[in-house]
C-alpha positions as CSV (number, residue, x, y, z in Angstrom):
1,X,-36.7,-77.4,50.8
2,X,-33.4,-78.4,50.6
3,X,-30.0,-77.8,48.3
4,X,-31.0,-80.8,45.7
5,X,-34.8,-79.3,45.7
6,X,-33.2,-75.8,44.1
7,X,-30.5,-77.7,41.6
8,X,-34.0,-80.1,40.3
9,X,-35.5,-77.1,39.6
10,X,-32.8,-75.2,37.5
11,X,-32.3,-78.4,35.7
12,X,-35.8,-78.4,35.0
13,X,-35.9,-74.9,33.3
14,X,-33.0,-75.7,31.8
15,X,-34.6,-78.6,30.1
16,X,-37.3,-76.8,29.3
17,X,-35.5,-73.9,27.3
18,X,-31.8,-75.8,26.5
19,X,-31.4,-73.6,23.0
20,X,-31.0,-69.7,25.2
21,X,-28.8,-71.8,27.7
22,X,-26.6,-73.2,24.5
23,X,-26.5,-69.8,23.3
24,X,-25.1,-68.4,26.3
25,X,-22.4,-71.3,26.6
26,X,-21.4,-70.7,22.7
27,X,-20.9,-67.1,23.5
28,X,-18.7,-67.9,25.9
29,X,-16.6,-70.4,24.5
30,X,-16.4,-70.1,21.4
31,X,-13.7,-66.8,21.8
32,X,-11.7,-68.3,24.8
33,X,-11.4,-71.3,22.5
34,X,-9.8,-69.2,19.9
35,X,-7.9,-67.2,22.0
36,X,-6.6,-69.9,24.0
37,X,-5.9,-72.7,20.8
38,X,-4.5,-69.9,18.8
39,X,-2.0,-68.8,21.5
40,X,-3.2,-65.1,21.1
41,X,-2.8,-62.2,23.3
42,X,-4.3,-63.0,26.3
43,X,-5.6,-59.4,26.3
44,X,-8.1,-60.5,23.9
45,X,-9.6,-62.4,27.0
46,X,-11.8,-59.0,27.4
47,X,-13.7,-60.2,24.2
48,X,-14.7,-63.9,26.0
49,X,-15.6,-61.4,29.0
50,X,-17.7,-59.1,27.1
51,X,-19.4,-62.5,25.7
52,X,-20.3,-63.2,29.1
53,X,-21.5,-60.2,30.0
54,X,-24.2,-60.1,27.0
55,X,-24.7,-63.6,27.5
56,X,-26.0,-63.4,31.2
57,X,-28.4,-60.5,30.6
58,X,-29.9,-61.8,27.6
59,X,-30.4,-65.7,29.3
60,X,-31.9,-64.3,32.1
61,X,-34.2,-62.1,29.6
62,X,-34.6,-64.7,27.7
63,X,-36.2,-67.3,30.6
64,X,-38.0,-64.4,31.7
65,X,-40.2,-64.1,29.3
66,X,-40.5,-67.5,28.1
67,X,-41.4,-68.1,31.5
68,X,-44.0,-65.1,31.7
69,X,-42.2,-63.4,34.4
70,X,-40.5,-60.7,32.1
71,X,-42.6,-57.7,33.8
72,X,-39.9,-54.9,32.7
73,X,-39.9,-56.0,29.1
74,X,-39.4,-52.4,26.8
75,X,-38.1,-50.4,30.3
76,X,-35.6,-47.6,29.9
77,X,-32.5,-48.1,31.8
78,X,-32.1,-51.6,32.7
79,X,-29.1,-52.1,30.8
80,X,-27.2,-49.3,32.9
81,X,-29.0,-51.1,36.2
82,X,-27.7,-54.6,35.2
83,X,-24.2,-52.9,34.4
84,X,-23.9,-51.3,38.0
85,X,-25.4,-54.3,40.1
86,X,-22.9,-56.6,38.4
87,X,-20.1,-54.1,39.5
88,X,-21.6,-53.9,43.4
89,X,-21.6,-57.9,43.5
90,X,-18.8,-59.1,41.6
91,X,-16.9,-56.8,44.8
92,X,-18.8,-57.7,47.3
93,X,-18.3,-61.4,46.2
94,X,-14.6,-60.9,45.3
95,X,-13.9,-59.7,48.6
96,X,-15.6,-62.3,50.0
97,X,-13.4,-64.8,48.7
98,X,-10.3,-62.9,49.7
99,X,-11.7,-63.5,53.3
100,X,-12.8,-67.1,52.7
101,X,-14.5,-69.0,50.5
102,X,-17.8,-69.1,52.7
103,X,-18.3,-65.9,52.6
104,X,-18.0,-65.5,48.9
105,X,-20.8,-68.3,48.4
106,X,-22.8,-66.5,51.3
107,X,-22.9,-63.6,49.3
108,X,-23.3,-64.7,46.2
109,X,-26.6,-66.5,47.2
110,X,-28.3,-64.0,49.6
111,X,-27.9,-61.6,46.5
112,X,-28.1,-64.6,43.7
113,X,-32.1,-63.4,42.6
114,X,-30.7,-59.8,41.9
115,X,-30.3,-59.6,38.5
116,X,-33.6,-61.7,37.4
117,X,-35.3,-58.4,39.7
118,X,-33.1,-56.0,37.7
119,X,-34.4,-57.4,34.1
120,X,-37.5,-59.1,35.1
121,X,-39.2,-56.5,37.6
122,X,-37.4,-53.3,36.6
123,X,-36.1,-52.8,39.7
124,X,-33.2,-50.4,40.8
125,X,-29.8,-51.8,42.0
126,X,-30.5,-50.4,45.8
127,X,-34.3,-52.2,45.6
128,X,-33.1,-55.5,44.0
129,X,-30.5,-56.1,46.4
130,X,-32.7,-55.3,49.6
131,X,-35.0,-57.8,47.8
132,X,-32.8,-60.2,47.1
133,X,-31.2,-60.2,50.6
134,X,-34.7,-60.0,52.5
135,X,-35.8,-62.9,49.9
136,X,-33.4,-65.4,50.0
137,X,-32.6,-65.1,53.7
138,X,-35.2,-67.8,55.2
139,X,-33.2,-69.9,52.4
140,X,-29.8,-69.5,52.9
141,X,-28.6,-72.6,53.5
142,X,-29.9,-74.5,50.5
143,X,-29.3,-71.7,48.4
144,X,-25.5,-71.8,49.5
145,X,-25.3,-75.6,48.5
146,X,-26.9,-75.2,45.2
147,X,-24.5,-72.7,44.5
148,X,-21.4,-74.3,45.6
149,X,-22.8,-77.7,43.7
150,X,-22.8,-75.7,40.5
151,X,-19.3,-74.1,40.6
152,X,-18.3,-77.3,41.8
153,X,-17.0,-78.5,38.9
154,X,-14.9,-75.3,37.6
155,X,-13.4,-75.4,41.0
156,X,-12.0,-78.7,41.3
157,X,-10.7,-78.6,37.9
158,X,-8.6,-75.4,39.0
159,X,-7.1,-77.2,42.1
160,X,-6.3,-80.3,40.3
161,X,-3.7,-78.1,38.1
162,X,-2.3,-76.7,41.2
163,X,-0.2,-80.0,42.8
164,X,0.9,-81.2,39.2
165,X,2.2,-77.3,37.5
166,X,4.4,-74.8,39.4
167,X,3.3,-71.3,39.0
168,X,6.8,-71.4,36.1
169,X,5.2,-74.0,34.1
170,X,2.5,-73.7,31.5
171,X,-0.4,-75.3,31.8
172,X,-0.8,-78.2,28.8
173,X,-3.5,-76.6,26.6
174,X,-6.0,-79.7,26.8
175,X,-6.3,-78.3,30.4
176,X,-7.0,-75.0,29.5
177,X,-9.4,-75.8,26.3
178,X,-11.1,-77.9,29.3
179,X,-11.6,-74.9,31.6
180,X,-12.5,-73.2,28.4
181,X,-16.0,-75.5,28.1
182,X,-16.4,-76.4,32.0
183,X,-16.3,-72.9,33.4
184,X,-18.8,-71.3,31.0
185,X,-21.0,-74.6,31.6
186,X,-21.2,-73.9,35.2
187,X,-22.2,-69.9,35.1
188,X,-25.0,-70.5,32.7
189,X,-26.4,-73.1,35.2
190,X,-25.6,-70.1,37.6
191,X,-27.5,-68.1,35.8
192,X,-30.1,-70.5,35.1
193,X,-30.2,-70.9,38.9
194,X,-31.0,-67.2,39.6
195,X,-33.8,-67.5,37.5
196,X,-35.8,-70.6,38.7
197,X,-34.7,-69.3,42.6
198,X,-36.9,-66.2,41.2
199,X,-39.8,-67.6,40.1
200,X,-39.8,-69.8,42.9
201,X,-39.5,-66.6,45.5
202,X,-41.7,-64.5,43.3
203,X,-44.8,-63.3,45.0
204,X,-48.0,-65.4,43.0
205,X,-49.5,-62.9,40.8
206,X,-53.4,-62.9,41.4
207,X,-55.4,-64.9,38.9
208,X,-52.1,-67.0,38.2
209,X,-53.2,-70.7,37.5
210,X,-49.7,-73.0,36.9
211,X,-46.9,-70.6,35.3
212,X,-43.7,-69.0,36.8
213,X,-45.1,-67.1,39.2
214,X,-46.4,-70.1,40.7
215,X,-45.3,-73.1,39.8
216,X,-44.3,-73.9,36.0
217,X,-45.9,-77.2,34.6
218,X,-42.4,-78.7,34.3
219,X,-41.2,-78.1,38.0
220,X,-42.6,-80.6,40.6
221,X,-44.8,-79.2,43.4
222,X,-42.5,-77.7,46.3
223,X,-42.2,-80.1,50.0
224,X,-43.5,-78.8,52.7
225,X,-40.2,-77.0,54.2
């Protein structure tokens, strides 16, 4: 199992359910574009935010279920769950990155399963994190190039700005409209990863024939590690 093996299989769910993933990317676009085109108050970003917020929890419910994995369906309290592991991540990933970039991708993949745990199995923040950790550990390394792969394009497209525009000069707005469709591109297949790293993790369910648990129809069968 190898970095390409976890990308073939997000692009694979992906495939499979492209209308929540397009829903996702318009939620997320669609405001920065008007901010961004009509010069607004850049404290309006908190709306495109707040897009992405909803957006990730309902994708990730959304593939759940359509994948038959969405255990927690109708459970109390995963919204608040969901609200509090994003909190404990995004810092433990953001101060990650103030260390080195490694460490941030490290992070964000040992933990990258926690949030289809949170809306798919109920679990508590403490819980879904140990799971996540213990889970994706054997996997590390593959997981860390699938997830570097997928930012990969929002990245370079920051650093190209930086040797062209000093930190005085604004950035041409075909650049930023750019960022405006690539960046939200690349966290729904994020997200999208998270989810098919699940259900390829998840524990078979007894009596499962092919389905998420095991392996959906549409995903090849796994290589022997």
């Amino acid at each position: 199992m190898n970095g390409g093996y976890f990308l073939r299989r997000t692009a694979a769910l992906m495939r499979a359910h492209p209308w929540p993933c397009f829903a996702a990317w318009l939620a997320m676009v669609i405001p920065s574009v008007i901010i961004d085109a009509g010069r607004l108050d850049s404290r309006l970003d908190i709306v495109a935010s707040l897009g992405g917020t909803f957006a990730q929890f309902l994708l990730t419910s959304a593939l759940l279920r359509r994948e038959g994995m969405h255990h927690a369906w109708g459970t109390p309290g995963r919204a608040v769950t969901y609200v509090v592991q994003g909190l404990v991540t995004t810092l433990c990933v953001v101060l990650g990155a103030f260390c080195l970039i490694v460490p941030a991708i490290y992070l964000y993949a040992r933990w990258l399963i926690v949030l289809p745990l949170v809306v798919g199995e109920g679990l508590g923040v403490r819980a879904a994190l140990a799971t996540s950790w213990r889970r994706m550990g054997p996997r590390i390394g593959p997981a860390m190039v699938a997830v570097a792969a997928i930012f990969a394009p929002a990245a370079l497209l920051c650093l190209s700005m930086l040797p062209i525009f000093r930190l005085d000069t604004p950035v041409p707005l075909w650049m930023v409209l750019a960022s405006d469709l690539v960046a939200p591109a690349c966290m729904v297949s994020a997200w999208a990863l998270a989810v098919a790293a699940h259900l390829l993790l998840a524990p078979p369910e007894p009596g499962a024939g092919t389905g998420a648990a095991t392996d959906a129809s549409y995903i090849p069968a796994a290589r022997p590690a």
